[in-house]
C-alpha positions as CSV (number, residue, x, y, z in Angstrom):
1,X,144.6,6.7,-158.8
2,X,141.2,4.2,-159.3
3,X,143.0,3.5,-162.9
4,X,146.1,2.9,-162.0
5,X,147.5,-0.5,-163.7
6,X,149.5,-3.1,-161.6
7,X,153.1,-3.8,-162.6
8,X,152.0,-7.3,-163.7
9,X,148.4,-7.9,-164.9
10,X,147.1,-10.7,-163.8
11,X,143.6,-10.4,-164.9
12,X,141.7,-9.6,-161.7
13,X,141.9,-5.3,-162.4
14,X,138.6,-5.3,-160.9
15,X,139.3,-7.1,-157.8
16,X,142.6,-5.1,-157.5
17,X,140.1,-2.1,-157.7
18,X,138.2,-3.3,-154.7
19,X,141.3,-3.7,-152.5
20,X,143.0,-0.4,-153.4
21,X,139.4,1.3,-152.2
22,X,139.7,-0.7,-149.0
23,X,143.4,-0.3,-148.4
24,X,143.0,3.8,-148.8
25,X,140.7,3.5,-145.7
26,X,143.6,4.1,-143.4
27,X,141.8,5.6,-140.5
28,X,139.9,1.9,-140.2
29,X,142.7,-0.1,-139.9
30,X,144.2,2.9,-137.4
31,X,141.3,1.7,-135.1
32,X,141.8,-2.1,-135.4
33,X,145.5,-1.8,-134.6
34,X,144.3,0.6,-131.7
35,X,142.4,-2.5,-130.2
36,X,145.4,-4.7,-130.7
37,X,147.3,-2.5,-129.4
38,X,145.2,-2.3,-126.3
39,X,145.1,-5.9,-126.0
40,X,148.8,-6.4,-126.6
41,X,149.4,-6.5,-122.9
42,X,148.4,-9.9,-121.1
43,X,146.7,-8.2,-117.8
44,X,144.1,-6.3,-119.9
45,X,143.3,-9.6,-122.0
46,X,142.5,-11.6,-118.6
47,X,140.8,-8.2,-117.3
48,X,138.6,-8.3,-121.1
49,X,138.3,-12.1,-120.4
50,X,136.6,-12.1,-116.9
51,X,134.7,-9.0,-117.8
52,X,133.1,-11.3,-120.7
53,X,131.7,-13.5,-117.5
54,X,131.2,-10.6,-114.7
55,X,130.6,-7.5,-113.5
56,X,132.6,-5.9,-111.3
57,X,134.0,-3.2,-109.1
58,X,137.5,-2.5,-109.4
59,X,137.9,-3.3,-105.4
60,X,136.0,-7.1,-106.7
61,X,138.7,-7.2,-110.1
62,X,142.0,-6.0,-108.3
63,X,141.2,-9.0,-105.7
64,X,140.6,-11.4,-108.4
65,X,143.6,-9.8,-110.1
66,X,145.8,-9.9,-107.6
67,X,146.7,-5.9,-108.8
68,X,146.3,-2.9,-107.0
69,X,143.1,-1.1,-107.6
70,X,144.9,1.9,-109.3
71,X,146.5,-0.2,-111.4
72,X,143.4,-2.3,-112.3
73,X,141.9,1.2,-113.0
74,X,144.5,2.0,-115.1
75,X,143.6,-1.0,-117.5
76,X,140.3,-0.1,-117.3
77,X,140.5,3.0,-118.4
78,X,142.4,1.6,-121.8
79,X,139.8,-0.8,-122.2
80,X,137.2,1.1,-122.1
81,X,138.9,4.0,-124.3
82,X,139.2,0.9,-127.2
83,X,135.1,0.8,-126.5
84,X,135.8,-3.5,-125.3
85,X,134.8,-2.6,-122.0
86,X,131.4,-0.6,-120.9
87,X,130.9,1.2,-116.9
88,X,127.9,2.2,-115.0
89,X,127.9,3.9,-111.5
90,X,125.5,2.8,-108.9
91,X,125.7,5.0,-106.1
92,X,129.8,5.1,-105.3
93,X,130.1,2.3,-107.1
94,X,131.6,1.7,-110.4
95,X,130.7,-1.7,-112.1
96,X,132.2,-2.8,-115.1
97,X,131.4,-5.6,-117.8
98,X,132.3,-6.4,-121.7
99,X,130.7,-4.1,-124.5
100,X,127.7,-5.9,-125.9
101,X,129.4,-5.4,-129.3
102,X,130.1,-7.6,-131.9
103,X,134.0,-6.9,-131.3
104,X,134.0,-7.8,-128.2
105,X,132.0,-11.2,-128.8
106,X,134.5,-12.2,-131.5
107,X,137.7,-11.0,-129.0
108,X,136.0,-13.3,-125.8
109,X,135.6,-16.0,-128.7
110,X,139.3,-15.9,-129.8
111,X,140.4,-15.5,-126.6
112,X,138.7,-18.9,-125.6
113,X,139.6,-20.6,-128.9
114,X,143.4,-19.5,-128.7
115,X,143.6,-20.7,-125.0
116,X,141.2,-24.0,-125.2
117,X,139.5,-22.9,-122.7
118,X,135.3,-22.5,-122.0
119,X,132.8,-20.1,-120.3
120,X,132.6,-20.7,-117.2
């Protein structure tokens, strides 16, 4: 399918060829619209937003939150599975933070750009 010829030729084969390899990567944009998806819902963006600044136990984030803690875990747990958020248990305790990951850095960045907002 590399050879196939566009329905109008506008010169730029080679460029077309470049986009086609890209666009056959389904599986890559699957993931990308999986982290969307996650952060579709307005609760697990401010939960991804303070977790840029803190970390915290989910008894700490459902009082900030004003949620339940089963219902902050909930979030959590669909934060985490999109790889935004990281956890780490000390003792009983489970505290939770942002991913030190480039996606994340570029999320907390749109997040504050979008909203006009700053770190506190």
């Amino acid at each position: 399918m590399e050879n196939q010829r566009m329905p109008h030729d506008h010169g730029n084969q080679d460029r077309q060829a470049s986009f086609r390899a890209q666009l056959e990567q389904t599986e890559k944009f699957q993931t990308v619209s999986d982290v969307f998806r996650h952060l579709g819902d307005p609760t697990r963006l401010r939960l991804f937003w303070l977790l840029c600044h803190c970390e915290e136990c989910v008894v700490n984030i459902s009082s900030l939150m004003g949620m339940s803690s089963p219902a902050v875990s909930h979030h959590l747990r669909l934060l985490r599975g999109a790889g935004l958020i990281v956890s780490r248990r000390e003792g009983k305790e489970v505290y939770y933070r942002a991913a030190d990951s480039l996606q994340s850095r570029l999320l907390h960045q749109v997040i504050e750009q979008v909203m006009e907002i700053t770190c506190p």
